[in-house]
PAROLUM-604478 format. One record per residue (C-alpha): residue in one letter; x, y, z. Coordinates in steps of 0.2 Angstrom, whole numbers, plus 2048, in hexadecimal, padded with zeros to 3 digits. Each point is the difference from the previous one (the first is absolute). Example, Ala and Ser with C-alpha at 12.3 -4.5 7.8 and 13.67 -1.06 7.14 Angstrom:
BEGIN
 resn   u   v   w
    A 83E 7EA 827
    S 806 811 7FD
REM end
This chain:
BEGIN
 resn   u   v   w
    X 7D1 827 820
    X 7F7 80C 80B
    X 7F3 809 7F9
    X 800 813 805
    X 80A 809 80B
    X 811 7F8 7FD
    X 80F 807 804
    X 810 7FE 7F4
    X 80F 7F7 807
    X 80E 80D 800
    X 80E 7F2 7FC
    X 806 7F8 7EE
    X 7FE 7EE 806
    X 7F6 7F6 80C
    X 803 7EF 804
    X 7F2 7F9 80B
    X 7FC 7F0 80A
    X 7F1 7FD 808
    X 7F9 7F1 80A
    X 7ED 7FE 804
    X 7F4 80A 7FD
    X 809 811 802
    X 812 806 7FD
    X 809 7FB 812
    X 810 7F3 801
    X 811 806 804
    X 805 7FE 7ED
    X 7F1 80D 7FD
    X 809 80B 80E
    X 812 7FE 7F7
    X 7F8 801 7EF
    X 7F3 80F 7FF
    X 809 80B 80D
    X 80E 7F5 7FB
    X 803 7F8 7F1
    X 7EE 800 7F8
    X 7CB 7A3 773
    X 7F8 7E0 7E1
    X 807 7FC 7F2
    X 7F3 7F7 7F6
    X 803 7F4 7F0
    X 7F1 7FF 7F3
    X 808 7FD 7EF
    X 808 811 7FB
    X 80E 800 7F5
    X 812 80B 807
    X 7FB 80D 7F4
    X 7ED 803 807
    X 808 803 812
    X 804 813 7FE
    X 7F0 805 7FD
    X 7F8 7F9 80E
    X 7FC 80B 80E
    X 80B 7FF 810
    X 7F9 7FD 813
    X 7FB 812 809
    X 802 801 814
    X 7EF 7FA 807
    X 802 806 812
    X 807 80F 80C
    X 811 7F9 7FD
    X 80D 80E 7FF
    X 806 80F 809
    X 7F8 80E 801
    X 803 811 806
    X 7F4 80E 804
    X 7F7 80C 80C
    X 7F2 7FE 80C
    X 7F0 80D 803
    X 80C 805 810
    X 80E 808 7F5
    X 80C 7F0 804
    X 80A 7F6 7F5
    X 7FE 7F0 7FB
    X 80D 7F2 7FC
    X 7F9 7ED 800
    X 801 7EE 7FA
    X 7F4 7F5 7FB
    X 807 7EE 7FE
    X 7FD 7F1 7F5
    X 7FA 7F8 810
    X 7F4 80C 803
    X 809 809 80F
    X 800 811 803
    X 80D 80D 805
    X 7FC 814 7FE
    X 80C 80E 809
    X 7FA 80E 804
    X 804 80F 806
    X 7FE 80F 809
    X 7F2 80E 7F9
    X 80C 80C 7F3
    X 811 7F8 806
    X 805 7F0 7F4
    X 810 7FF 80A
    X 7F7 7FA 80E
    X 7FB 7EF 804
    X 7ED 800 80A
    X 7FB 7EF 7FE
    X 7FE 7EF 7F6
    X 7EE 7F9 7FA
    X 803 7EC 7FF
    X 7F4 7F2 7FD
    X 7FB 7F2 7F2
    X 7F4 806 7F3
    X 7F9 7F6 7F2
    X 7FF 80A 7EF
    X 7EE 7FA 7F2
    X 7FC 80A 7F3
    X 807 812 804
    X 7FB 7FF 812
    X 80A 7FC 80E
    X 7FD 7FC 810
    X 807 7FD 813
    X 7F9 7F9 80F
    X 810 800 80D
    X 808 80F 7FC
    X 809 80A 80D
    X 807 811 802
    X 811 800 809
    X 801 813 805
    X 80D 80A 805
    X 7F9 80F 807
    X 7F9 7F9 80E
    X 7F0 7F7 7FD
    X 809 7F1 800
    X 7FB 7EF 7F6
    X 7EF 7FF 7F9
    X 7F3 7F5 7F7
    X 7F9 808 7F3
    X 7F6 7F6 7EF
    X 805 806 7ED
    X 7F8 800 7F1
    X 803 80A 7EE
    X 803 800 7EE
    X 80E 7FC 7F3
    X 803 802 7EF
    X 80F 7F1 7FD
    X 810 80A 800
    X 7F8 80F 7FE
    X 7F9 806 811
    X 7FC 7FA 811
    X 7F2 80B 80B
    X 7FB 7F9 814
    X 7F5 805 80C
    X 805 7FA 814
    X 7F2 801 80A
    X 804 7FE 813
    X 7F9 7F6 80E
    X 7FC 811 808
    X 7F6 808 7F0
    X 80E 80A 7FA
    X 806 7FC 7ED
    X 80F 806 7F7
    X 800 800 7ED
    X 80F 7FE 7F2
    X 803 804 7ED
    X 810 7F7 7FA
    X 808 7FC 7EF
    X 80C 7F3 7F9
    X 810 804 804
    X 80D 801 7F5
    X 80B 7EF 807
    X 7F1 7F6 801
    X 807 7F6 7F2
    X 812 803 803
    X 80D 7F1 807
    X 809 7FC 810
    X 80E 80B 800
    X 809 7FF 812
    X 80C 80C 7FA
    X 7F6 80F 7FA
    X 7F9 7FB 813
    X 810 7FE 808
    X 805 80F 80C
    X 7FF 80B 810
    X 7F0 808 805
    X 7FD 80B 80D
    X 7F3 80E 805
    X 7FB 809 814
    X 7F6 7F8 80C
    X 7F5 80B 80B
    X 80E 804 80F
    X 809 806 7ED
    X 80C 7F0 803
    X 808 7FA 7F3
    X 7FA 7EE 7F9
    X 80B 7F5 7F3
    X 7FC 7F1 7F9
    X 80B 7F8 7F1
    X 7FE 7F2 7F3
    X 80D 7F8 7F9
    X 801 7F8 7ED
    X 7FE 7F0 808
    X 7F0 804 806
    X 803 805 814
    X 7F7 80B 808
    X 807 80A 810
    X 7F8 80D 809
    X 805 80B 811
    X 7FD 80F 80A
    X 808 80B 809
    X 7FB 7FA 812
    X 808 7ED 7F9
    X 7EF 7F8 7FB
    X 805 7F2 7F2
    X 7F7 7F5 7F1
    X 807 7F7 7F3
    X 7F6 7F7 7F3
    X 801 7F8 7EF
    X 7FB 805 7F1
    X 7FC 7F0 7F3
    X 7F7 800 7ED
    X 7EE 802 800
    X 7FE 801 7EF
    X 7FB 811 7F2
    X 800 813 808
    X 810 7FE 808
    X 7F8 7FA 80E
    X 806 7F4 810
    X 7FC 7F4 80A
    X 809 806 815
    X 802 7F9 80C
    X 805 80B 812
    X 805 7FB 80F
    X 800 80C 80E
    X 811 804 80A
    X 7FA 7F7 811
    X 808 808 80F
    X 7F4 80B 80A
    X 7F1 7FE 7F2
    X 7F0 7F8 807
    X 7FE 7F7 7EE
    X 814 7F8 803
    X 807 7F8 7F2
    X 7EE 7FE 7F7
    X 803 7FE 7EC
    X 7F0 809 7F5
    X 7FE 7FD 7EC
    X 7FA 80C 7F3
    X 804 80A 7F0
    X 80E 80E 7FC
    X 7FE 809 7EF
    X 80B 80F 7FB
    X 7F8 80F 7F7
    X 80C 806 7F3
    X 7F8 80F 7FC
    X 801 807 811
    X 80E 7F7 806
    X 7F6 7FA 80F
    X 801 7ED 809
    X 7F1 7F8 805
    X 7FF 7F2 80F
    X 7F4 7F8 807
    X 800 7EF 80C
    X 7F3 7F9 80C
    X 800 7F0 80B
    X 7F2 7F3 7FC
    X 7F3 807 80B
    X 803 811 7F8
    X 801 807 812
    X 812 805 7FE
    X 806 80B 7F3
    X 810 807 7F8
    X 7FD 810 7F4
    X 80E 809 7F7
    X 802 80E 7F2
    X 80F 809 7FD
    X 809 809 7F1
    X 80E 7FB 7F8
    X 812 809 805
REM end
């Protein structure tokens, strides 16, 4: 996220790929101005079972959505696993895509904590290392703080969403999604019931993807591959998490490589 001074992309979608340390790559070129929780035993009768008190989240798990001190929305994952993936877009437009916070973080007590994250940005500053560190209430709220390797910090207030608890449905998911990219070219990307993800541009830049069960929140494992041809990155496959916002109507995409030096970043609305 940049700190002050941003200026709001002026498209419904961006779709971004970035390698190294800033946004560059012939994808990136095609893409931003082109296609951018034990059951225990102990000697109580069937009958004494209601009345003992059920297992409460411990952690960040969940998704949350939210606002940050910058006036941009807020959409995120935190996984079982400890992994993180929070959207973000621009200041006072939720329709477009600025960037994608990403790490591991490790969740004790109503603190949570990150090392590795970093900021794949969108508006120009490229990709970032940045730290993390906050506060939750299990399935209640989610609040972070980034603090970037230059000094600047970004901060963010989020809430459990509503389909934080809520099961596959690749049908509900299942559609066309399109927005405007910065040139005001129009940008598609489809997913079918059986879980395939396909995604042009105008000028002819391709993905396709799958999409496969994750587990609660409607959420799913991807897997994209880009469309070769002229791309710097060729054929190169990336894995992340998709989640669809039923609320909003809005498709959520995000993949990286195993370095996290190459990303794929996608939010459209439902047509």
């Amino acid at each position: 996220m940049r700190m002050t001074g941003t200026e709001g992309l002026q498209c419904l979608l961006a779709v971004g790929l970035m390698s190294g340390l800033v946004a560059c790559g012939s994808f990136a070129n095609c893409f931003n101005s082109g296609f951018a929780p034990v059951a225990c035993g102990g000697g109580y009768g069937d009958r004494d079972v209601s009345s003992l008190s059920q297992p409460t989240p411990t952690s960040a798990e969940g998704r949350w959505t939210g606002t940050t001190l910058t006036s941009r929305s807020v959409a995120g994952l935190v996984l079982d696993d400890g992994s993180y993936w929070v959207f973000y877009t621009a200041s006072d437009n939720p329709n477009v895509l600025a960037g994608l916070l990403q790490g591991m973080g490790t969740s004790h007590s109503g603190f949570f904590g990150s090392s590795n994250t970093r900021d794949f940005n969108l508006e120009g500053a490229g990709i970032r290392a940045a730290t993390m560190r906050g506060s939750y209430v299990p399935s209640k709220s989610f609040d972070g703080t980034i603090a970037y390797v230059t000094g600047d910090t970004e901060s963010f207030t989020s809430k459990s969403d509503a389909d934080s608890e809520s099961a596959l449905n690749l049908i509900q998911l299942a559609g066309n999604y399109s927005g405007l990219r910065v040139d005001n070219s129009t940008v598609t990307v489809t997913v079918d019931v059986a879980g395939t993800l396909s995604g042009h541009a105008a000028d002819g830049c391709t993905v396709t993807g799958t999409l496969s069960p994750r587990g609660k929140g409607n959420v799913f494992h991807t897997s994209v591959t880009f469309g070769g041809g002229a791309y710097h990155q060729g054929t190169e496959a990336v894995a992340g998490v998709t989640f669809y916002d039923a609320a909003t109507h809005r498709l959520y995409s995000a993949a990286l490589n195993s370095a996290r030096t190459t990303s794929f970043l996608f939010l459209g609305t439902k047509q």
